[in-house]
C-alpha positions as CSV (number, residue, x, y, z in Angstrom):
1,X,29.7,110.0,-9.2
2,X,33.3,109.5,-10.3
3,X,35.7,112.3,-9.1
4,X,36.2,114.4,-11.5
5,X,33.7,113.6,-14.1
6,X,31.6,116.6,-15.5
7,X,27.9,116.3,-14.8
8,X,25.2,116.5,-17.3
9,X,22.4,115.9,-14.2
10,X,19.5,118.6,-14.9
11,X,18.4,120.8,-11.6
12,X,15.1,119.3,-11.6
13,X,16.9,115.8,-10.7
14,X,18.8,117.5,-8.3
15,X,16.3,119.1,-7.0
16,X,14.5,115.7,-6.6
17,X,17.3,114.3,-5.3
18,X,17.7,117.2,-2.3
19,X,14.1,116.8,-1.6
20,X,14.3,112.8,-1.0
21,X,17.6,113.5,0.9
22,X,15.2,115.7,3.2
23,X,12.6,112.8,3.5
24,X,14.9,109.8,4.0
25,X,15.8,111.4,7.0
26,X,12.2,111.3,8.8
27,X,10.9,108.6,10.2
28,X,8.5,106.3,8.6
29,X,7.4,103.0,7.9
30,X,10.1,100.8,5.5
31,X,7.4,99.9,3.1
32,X,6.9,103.8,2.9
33,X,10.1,104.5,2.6
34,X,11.2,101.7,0.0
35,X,8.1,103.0,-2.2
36,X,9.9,106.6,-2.0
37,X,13.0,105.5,-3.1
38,X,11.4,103.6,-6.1
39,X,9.2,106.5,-6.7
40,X,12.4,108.7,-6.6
41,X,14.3,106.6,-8.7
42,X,11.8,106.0,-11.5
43,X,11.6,109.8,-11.9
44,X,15.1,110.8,-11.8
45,X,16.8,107.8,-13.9
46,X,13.7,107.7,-16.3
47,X,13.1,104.2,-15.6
48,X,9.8,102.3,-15.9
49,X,9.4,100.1,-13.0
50,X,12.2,99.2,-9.9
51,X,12.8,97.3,-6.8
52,X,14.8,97.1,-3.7
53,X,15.9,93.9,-2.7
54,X,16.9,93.5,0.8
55,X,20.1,91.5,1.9
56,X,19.2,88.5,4.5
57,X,22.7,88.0,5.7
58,X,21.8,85.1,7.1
59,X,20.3,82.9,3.9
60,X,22.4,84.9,1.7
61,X,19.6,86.2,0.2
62,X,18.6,89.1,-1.8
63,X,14.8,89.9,-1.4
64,X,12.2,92.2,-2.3
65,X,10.1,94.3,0.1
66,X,8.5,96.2,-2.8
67,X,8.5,95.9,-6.6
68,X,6.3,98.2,-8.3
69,X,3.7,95.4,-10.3
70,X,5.4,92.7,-8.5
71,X,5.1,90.3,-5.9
72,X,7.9,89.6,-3.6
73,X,10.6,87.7,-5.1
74,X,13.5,86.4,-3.1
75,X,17.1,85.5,-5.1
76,X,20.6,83.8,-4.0
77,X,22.8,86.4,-4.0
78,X,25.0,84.0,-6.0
79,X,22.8,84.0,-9.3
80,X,21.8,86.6,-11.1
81,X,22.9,90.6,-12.0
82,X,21.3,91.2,-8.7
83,X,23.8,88.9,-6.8
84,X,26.6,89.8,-9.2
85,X,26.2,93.5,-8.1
86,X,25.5,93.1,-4.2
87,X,28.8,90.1,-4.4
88,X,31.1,93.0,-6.3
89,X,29.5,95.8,-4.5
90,X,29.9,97.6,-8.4
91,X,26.6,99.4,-10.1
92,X,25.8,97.3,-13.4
93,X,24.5,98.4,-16.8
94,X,22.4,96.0,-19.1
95,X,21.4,97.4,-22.4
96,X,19.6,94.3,-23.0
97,X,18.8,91.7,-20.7
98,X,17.9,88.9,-23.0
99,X,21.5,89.0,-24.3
100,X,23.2,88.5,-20.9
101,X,23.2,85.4,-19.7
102,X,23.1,86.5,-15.8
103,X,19.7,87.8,-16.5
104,X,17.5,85.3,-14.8
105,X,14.4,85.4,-17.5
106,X,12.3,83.2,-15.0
107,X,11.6,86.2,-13.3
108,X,9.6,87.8,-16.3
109,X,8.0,84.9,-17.1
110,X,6.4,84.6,-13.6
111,X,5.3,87.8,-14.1
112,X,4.2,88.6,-17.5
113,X,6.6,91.8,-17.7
114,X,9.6,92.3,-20.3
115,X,12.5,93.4,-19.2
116,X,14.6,95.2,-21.8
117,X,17.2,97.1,-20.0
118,X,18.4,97.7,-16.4
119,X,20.4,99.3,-13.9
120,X,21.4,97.8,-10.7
121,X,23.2,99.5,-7.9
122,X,24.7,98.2,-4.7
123,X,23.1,99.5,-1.4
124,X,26.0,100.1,1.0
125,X,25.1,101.5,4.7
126,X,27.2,102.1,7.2
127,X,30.6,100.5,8.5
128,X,30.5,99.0,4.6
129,X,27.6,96.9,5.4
130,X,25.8,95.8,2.5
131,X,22.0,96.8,2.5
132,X,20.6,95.7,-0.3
133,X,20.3,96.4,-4.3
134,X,18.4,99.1,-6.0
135,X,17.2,97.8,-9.0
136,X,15.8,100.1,-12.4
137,X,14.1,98.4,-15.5
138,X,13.4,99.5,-19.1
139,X,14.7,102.8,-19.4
140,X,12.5,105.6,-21.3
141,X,15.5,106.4,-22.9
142,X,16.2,102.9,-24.4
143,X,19.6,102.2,-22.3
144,X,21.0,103.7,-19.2
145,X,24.0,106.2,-19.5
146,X,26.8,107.3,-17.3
147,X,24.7,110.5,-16.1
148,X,21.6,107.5,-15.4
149,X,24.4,105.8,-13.6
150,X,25.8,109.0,-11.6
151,X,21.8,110.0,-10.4
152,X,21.5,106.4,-9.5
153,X,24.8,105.6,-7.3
154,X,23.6,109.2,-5.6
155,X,20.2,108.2,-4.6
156,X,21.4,104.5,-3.6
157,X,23.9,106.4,-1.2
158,X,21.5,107.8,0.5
159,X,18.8,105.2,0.6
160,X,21.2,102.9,2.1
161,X,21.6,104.7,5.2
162,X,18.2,105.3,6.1
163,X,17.1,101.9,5.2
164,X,19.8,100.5,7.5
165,X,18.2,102.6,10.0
166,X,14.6,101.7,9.5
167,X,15.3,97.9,9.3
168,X,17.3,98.2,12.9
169,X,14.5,100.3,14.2
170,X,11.7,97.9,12.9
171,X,13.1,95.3,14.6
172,X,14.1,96.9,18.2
173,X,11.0,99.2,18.1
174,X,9.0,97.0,20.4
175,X,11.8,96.3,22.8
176,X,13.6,99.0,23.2
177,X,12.6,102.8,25.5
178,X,13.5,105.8,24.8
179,X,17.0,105.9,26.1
180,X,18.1,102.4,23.7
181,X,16.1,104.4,20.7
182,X,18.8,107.7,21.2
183,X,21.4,105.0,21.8
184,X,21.3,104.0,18.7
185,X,20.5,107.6,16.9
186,X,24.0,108.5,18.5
187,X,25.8,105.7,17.3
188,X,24.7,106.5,13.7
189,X,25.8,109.7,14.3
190,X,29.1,109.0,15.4
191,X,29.7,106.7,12.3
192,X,28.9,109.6,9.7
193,X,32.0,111.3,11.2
194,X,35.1,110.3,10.0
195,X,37.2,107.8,11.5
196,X,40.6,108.4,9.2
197,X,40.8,112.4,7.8
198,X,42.0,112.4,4.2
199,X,45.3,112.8,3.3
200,X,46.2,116.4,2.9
201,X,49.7,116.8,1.2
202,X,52.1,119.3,2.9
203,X,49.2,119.8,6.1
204,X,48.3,118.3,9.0
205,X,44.6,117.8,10.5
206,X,43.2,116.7,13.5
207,X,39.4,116.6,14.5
208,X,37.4,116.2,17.5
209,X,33.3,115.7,18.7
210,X,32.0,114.9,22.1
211,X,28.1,115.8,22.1
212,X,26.5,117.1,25.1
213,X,23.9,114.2,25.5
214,X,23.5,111.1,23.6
215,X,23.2,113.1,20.1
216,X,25.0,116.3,19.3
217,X,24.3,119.6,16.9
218,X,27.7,119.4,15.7
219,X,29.4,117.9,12.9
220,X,33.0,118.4,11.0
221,X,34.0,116.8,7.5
222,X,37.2,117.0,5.6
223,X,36.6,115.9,1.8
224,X,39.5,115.8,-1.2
225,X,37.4,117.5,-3.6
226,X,39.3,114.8,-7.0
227,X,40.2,111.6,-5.2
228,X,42.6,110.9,-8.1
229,X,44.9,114.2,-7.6
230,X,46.9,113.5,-4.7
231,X,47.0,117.3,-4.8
232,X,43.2,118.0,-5.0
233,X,41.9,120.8,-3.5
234,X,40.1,119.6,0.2
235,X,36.8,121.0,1.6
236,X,36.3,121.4,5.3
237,X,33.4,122.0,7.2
238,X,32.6,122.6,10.8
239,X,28.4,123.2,11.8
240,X,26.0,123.5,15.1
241,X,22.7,123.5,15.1
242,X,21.2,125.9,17.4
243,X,20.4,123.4,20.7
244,X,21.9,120.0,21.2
245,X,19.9,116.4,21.7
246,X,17.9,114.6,19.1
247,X,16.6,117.7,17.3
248,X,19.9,119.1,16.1
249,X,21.6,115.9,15.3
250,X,18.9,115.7,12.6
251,X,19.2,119.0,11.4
252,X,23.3,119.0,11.5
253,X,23.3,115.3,9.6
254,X,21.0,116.7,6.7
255,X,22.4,119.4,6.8
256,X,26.0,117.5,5.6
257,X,24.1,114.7,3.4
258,X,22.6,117.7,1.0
259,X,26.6,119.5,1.2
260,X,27.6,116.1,0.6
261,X,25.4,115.8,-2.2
262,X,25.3,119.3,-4.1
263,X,29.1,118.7,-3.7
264,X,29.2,115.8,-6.2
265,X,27.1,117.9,-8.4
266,X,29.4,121.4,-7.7
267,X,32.3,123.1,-6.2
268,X,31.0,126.4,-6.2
269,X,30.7,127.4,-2.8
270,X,28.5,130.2,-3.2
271,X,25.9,128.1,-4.7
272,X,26.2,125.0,-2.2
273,X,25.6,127.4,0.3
274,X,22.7,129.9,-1.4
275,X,20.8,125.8,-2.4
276,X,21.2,124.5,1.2
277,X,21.0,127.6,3.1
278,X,16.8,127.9,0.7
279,X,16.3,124.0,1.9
280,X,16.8,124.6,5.7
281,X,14.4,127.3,5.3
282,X,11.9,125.5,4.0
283,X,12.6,122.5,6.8
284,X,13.8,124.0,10.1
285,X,11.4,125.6,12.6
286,X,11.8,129.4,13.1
287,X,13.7,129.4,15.9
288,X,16.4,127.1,14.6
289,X,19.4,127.4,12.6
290,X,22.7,126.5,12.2
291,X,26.2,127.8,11.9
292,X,28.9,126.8,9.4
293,X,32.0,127.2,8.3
294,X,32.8,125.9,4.9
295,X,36.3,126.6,3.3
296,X,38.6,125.0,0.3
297,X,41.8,124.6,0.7
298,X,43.8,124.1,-2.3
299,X,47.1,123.0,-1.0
300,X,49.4,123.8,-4.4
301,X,48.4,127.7,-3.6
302,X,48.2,127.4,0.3
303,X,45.2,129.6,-0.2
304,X,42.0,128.9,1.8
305,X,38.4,130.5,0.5
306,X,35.4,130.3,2.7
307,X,32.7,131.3,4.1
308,X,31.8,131.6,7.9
309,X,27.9,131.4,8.5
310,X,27.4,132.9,11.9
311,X,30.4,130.3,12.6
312,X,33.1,131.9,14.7
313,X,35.5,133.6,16.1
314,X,38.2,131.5,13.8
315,X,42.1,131.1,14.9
316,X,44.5,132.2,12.1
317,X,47.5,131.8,13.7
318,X,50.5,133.2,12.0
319,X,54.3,130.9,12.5
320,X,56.5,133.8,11.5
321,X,54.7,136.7,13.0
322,X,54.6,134.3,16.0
323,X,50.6,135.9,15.9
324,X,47.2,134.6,16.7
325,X,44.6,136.3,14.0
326,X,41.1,136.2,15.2
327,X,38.3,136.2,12.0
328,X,35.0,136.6,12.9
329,X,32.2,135.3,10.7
330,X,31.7,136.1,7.5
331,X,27.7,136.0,7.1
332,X,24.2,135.1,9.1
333,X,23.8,131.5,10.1
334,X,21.6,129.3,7.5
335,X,18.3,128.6,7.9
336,X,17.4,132.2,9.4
337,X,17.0,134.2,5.6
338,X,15.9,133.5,2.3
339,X,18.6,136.3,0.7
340,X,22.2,134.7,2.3
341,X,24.4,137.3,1.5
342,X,27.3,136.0,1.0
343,X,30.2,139.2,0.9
344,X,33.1,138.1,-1.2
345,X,36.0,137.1,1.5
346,X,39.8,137.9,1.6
347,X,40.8,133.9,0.8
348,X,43.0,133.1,4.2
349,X,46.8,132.0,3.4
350,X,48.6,129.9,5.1
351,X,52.3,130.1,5.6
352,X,54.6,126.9,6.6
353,X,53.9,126.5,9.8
354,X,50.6,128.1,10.5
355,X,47.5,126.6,12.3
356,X,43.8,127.0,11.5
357,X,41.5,126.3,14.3
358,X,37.8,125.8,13.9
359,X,36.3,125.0,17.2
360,X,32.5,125.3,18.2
361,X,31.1,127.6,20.5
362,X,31.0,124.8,23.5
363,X,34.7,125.4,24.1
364,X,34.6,128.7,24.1
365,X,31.2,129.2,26.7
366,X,32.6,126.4,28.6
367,X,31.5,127.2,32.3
368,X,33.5,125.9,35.5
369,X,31.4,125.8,38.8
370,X,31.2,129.3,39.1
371,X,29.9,130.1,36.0
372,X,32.9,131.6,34.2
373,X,33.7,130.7,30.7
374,X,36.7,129.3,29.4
375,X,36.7,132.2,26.7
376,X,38.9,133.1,23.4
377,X,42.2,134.5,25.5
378,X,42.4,130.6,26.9
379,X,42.2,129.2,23.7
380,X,44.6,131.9,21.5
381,X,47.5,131.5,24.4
382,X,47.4,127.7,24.6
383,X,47.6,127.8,20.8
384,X,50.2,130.0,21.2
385,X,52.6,128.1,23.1
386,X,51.8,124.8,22.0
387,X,51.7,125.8,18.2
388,X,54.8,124.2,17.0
389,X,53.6,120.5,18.3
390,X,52.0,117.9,16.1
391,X,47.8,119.0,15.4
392,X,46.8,115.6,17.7
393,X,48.6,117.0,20.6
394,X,47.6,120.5,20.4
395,X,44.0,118.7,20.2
396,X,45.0,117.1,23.1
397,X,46.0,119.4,25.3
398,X,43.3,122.0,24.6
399,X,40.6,119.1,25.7
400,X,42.5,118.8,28.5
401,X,42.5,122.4,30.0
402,X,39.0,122.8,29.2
403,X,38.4,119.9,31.6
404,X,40.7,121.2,33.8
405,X,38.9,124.6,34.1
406,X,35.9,123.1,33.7
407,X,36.7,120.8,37.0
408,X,33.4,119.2,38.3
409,X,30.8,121.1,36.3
410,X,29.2,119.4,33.7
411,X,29.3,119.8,30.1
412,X,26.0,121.8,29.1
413,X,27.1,121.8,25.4
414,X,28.9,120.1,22.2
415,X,32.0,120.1,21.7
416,X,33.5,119.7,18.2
417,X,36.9,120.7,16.9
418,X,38.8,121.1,13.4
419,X,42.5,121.7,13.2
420,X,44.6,122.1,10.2
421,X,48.0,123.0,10.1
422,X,50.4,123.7,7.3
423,X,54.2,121.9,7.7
424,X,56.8,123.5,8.1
C-alpha cells in the first residue's frame, strides 16, 4: 500500500489476509502453498482465475507451477506484462488486455480462456531477490482498482517470502540434517531484521539481536509510519516469545508479519494490538506467549505512546534530571487472554538529550558462573554514566559488560536490544 493513502480494504479481506499470513508461515508442500495463495487471491481481489509464475534465474524464465484451468506455461521474462512487471519490479493494471499490445494473446488461444482484465504483481523475497509474479485475471468487478491493487501488493509481500523459503527447502530437503535445516531458518530470520534503521529526524537509534541458539524468540522493528514525511511519526517494537529455538522464532516472526500488516491497514495501536493479541490465541499453544512493547514516537511533539505487554522493566532516562526512570509494563503478554486490557498510558516525553532503552529480559537474567544475574542496577548505572555518548557505543559497551560479567558461562537466552535517543 502507498504511505499515506486511505484504505477502502473491508475486514473480511483483512481478515483473509491475517489468516493466510498465519498459513504461509507453516510448512507445506509448494504446490500447496502456490494453490493458497491463488485461492487467497482470487477471494480477496475478486478475481476469476490466477497464477504464480516462478523466476528460473538461470533461463531467464518466468514459469508456472500452478494456474488454476491451466497447464504449465513457461514465458521469457523479456515478452509480455508478466516480464514487464518481474523486469520493472512495478505491479501492472490492464483494464483490457486485448488493447495492450504486451498482452501475449497466444496464451488464451492455447487455452480456450478470455482474458479481459488483469493484475500482475511482482514477487519480491528476501535480500530484493526476485521470486516470481502473481498474476489475477478477469476481475468480478470489470477492472482492478487502487484498493484491488493495495490487497494485492499485500498478499504478494507475503507470498514471496515463504515461497522463497519453500523453493530453498524443496531443493536442500534431501541433503541437508537437522542442523543445515535451522541454519537456514536462522538466516531468514536474521534478514527480517533490519540492516539500516530508518531515519529518525532529531533522534538517534541503535538495535541489537544475538539468539540463544540458531533461531531466537526475539525480534525489534523501527518503521516511519508515512515514508514521504521526513517527519512521520515512527513505530518501534521490541517482542520475545516465551522460550527460544525454532518454536519462538516462528511465533516472534508472525507475530511481526501480521503488525506489519494490520499496520498498512491502521495506526491505531489499540486495535493492532486487541486483532493480533485474538490471532495468537487462536495459534499459540497454552503455554506460550509473547511479550511486546509497541510505541509511536512522533518526533514534532517528542511524545511517545505505547503499550508494554508483559514487556519490561523500560529505561526512561531523564538528561536534565540526570535520572534513570524505570516503567514497568503496561498490560499481560499476548497470546495468554481473549479480553487485552489495554489501560490508557501516560504517553512518555522525551527531552533533548534523553535515552529510551528497550532491552529483553536475556540481559537482564544474564547469569555468570555462579549463577548471579546481571540485573537492572547494572544496566541503569552503565546508562548512567555512558548516557551522553553516541546510542552505538552505549550499545556497545553494555554488550560488553554483560560478557564481562558473564565471563565463561554461556548464554542460556536471547538477547535483543532497542535504543533511541533524542539529540541534544
Amino acid at each position: 500500500m502507498r504511505a499515506g493513502t486511505p484504505s477502502l480494504i473491508d475486514a473480511s479481506s483483512l481478515i483473509l489476509i491475517l489468516d493466510v499470513s498465519r498459513k504461509l508461515a507453516a510448512p507445506c508442500d509448494l504446490t500447496e502453498l502456490l494453490e493458497l495463495i491463488i485461492k487467497t487471491g482470487r477471494e480477496v481481489i475478486g478475481a476469476d482465475r490466477g497464477s504464480v509464475f516462478l523466476y528460473d534465474e538461470e533461463a531467464k524464465e518466468l514459469y508456472s507451477r500452478v494456474a488454476t484451468g491451466e497447464a504449465q506455461i513457461r514465458v521469457s521474462i523479456d515478452k509480455g506484462i508478466a516480464g514487464e512487471c518481474a523486469r520493472k519490479r512495478q505491479t501492472i493494471l490492464v483494464d483490457d488486455c486485448y488493447s495492450d499490445p504486451r498482452f501475449n494473446q497466444e496464451i488464451d488461444r492455447r487455452t480456450g480462456y478470455h482474458t479481459k482484465s488483469l493484475i500482475t504483481v511482482p514477487l519480491i523475497g528476501l535480500d530484493d531477490k526476485l521470486v516470481g509474479v502473481l498474476q489475477m485475471l478477469n476481475s468480478k468487478a470489470d477492472h482492478f482498482g487502487p484498493d484491488e491493487r493495495d490487497v494485492a501488493e499485500l498478499l504478494a509481500a507475503q507470498a514471496a517470502v515463504a515461497v522463497q523459503r519453500t523453493l530453498l527447502l524443496e531443493e536442500r530437503m534431501i541433503k541437508l540434517k537437522l542442523e543445515h535445516d535451522l541454519t537456514i531458518a536462522r538466516d531468514i530470520q536474521q534478514n527480517i531484521l533490519l540492516r539500516r534503521l530508518p531515519r529518525c529526524p532529531g533522534y538517534s537509534l541503535s538495535a541489537f539481536s544475538k539468539p540463544a541458539d540458531d533461531t531466537g524468540g526475539d525480534i525489534y522493528d523501527v518503521i516511519r509510519l508515512d515514508e514521504r514525511v521526513d517527519m512521520s511519526p515512527m513505530l518501534l517494537l521490541l517482542a520475545d516469545a516465551a522460550g527460544h529455538g525454532i518454536g519462538p522464532a516462528l511465533s516472534v516472526t508472525q507475530f511481526r508479519a501480521m503488525l506489519r500488516i494490520g499496520l498498512r491497514l491502521s495506526a491505531d495501536m489499540d486495535a493492532l494490538m486487541h486483532h493480533v493479541n485474538q490471532q495468537l490465541i487462536e495459534d499459540l499453544p497454552n503455554d506460550r506467549f509473547i511479550t511486546a512493547f509497541l510505541g509511536i514516537l512522533d518526533p514534532t511533539t517528542h511524545q511517545l505512546r505505547f503499550h508494554a505487554a508483559g514487556q519490561g522493566p523500560l529505561l526512561h532516562y531523564r538528561a536534565a534530571e540526570g535520572q534513570v526512570v524505570w516503567r514497568d509494563p503496561s498490560t499481560v503478554p499476548l497470546g495468554m487472554f481473549k479480553d487485552l486490557d489495554l489501560p490508557p498510558t501516560p504517553p512518555l516525553v522525551m527531552a533533548p538529550g534523553d535515552l529510551l532503552v528497550l532491552l529483553t529480559d536475556g540481559f537482564y537474567e544474564y547469569q555468570d558462573a555462579a549463577g548471579q544475574v546481571f540485573g537492572k542496577e547494572r544496566v541503569g548505572d552503565l546508562i548512567h554514566r555512558l548516557h551522553a555518548r553516541p546510542t552505538s557505543d552505549i550499545l556497545g559497551a553494555l554488550l560488553a559488560e554483560v560478557r564481562r560479567f558473564a565471563g565463561s558461562a554461556k548464554q542460556i537466552d536471547d538477547l535483543t536490544a532497542l535504543l533511541v535517543k533524542r539529540d541534544a
